[in-house]
C-alpha positions as CSV (number, residue, x, y, z in Angstrom):
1,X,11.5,-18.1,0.1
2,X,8.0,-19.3,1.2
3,X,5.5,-16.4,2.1
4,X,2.1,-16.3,3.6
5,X,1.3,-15.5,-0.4
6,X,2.9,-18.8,-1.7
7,X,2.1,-21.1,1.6
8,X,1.2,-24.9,0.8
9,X,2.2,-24.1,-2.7
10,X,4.9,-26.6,-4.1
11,X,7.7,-25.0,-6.5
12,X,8.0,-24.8,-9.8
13,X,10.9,-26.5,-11.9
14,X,13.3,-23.4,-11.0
15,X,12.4,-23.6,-7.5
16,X,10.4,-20.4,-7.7
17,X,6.9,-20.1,-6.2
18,X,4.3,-17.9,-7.8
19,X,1.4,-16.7,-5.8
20,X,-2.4,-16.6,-6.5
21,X,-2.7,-12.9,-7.0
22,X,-6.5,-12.0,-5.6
23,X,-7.6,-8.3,-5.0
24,X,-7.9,-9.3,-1.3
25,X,-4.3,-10.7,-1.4
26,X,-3.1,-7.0,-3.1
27,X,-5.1,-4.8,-1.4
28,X,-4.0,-6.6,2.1
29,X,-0.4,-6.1,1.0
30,X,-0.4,-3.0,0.1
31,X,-1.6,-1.6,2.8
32,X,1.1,-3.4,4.7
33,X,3.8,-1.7,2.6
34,X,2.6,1.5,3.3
35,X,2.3,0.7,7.1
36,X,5.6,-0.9,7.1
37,X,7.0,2.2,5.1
38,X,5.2,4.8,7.5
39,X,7.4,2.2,10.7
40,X,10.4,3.8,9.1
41,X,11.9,7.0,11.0
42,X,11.9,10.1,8.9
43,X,15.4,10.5,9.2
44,X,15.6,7.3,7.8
45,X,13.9,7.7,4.8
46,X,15.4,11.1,3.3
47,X,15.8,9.4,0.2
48,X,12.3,7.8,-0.2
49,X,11.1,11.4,0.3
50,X,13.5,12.4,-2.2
51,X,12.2,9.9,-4.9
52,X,8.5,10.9,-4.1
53,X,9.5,14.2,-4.9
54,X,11.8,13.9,-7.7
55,X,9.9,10.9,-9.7
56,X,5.9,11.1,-8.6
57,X,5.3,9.4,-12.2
58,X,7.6,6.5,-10.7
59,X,6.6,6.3,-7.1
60,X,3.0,5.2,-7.7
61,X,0.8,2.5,-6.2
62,X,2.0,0.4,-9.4
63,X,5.6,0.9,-8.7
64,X,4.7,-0.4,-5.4
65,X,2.8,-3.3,-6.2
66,X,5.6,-4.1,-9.2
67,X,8.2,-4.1,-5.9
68,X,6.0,-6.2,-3.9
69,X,5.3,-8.9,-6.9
70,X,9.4,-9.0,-6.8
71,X,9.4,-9.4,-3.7
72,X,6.8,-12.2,-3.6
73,X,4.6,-10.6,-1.8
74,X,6.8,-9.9,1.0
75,X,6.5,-6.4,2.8
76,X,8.9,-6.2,5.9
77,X,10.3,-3.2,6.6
78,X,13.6,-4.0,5.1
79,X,12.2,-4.8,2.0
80,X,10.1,-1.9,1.8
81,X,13.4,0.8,2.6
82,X,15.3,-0.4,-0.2
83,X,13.0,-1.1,-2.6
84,X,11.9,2.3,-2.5
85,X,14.7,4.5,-1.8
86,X,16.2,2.8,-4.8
87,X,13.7,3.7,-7.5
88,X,15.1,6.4,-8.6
């Protein structure tokens, strides 16, 4: 799936595209993840409070950025719910 991150790239052999990480491109995205994670009602996201609690060593900015390299850069909200409600 083609994202702003991979746009006018062609893809590889396995049909993958891999994005040109900058700082600009990370730092831009994750501040989207945590804006399209603060978009989610609270009672929504009991369980993403429950994994910052439980596993603060997990639930870091790396863990984040590791989800949104998987994700190809992609942070919509429905991304951003699962991935991290389902870290721990």
């Amino acid at each position: 799936m083609a994202s702003e991150a991979t746009e006018g790239q062609v893809p590889d052999v396995y049909g993958q595209l891999h994005p040109v990480e900058t700082k600009d491109l990370i730092d831009r995205k994750q501040k989207e993840f945590e804006d399209e994670l603060n978009k989610i009602p609270d009672e929504k996201k009991a369980n993403a409070k429950l994994a910052e609690q439980k596993c603060p060593n997990i639930v870091t900015s790396d863990f984040k950025l590791m989800f949104l390299r998987c994700e190809v850069f992609n942070a919509d909200v429905s991304t951003v719910h699962v991935g991290i409600v389902e870290c721990c």
